[in-house]
C-alpha positions as CSV (number, residue, x, y, z in Angstrom):
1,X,-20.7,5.9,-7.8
2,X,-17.6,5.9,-9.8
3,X,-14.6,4.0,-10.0
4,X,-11.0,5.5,-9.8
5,X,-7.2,4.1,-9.8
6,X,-5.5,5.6,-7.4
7,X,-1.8,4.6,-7.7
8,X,1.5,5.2,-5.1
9,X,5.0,4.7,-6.4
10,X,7.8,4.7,-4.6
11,X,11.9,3.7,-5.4
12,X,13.2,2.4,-2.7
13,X,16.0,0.3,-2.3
14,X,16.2,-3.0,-0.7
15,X,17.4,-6.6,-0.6
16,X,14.2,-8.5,-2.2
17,X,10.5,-7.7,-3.0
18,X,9.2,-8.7,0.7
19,X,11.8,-5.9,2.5
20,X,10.9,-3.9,-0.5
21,X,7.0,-4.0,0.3
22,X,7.6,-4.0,3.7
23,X,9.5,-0.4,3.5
24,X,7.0,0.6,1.4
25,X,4.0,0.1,3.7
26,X,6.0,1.5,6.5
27,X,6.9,4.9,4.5
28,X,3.2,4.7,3.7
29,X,2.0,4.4,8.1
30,X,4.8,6.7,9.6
31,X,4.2,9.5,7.0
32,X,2.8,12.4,7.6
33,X,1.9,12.8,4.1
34,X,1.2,10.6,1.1
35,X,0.8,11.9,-2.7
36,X,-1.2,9.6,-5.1
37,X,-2.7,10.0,-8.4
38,X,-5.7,9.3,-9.0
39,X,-6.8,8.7,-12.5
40,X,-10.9,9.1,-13.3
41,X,-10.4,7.7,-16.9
42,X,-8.0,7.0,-19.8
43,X,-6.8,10.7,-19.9
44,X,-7.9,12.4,-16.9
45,X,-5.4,12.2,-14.0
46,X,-5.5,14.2,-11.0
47,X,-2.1,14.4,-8.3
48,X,-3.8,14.6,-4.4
49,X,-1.7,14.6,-1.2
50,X,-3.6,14.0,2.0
51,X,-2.3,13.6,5.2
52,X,-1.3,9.8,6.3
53,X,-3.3,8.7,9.6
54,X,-1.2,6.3,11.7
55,X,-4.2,4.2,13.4
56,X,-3.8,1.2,16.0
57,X,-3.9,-1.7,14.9
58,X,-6.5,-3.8,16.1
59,X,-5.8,-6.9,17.9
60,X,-6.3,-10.6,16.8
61,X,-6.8,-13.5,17.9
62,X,-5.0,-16.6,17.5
63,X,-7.7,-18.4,15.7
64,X,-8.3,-15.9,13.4
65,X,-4.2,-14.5,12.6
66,X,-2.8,-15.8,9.0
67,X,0.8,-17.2,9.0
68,X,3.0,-14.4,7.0
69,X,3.9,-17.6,4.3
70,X,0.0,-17.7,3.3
71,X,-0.7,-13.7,4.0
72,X,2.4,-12.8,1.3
73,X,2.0,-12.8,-2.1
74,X,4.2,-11.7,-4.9
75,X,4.0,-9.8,-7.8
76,X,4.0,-12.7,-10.2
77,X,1.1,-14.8,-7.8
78,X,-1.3,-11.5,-8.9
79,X,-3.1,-11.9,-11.8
């Protein structure tokens, strides 16, 4: 099995990173279709659009739910 980057970009503007994301991700669910590239190796890159699925989300119990502080993580936390 092979490995493959497959990358989203969207401008958007907004106030700070978190609204930012948070747009983002909600583009990403209410669309009806999303276009990424996916790129198979340093010069091979191939543009897809397939159709977004809006699924329910499943529900969670108290025990197991993360507080937003702990579940966010910003671009300079990644390594």
């Amino acid at each position: 099995m092979a490995f493959f980057l497959v990358t989203q970009t969207s401008l958007i503007e907004a106030q700070d990173e978190r609204e930012a994301a948070q747009m983002g991700v909600g583009r990403l669910r209410s669309g009806g279709q999303v276009a990424v590239s996916v790129k198979s190796d340093e010069t091979t890159v191939t543009h897809v659009v397939v159709a977004a699925v809006v699924e329910q989300p499943l529900p969670v119990s108290p025990s197991e739910g993360v507080s937003p502080s702990a579940a966010a993580v910003t671009a300079s936390e990644l390594p």
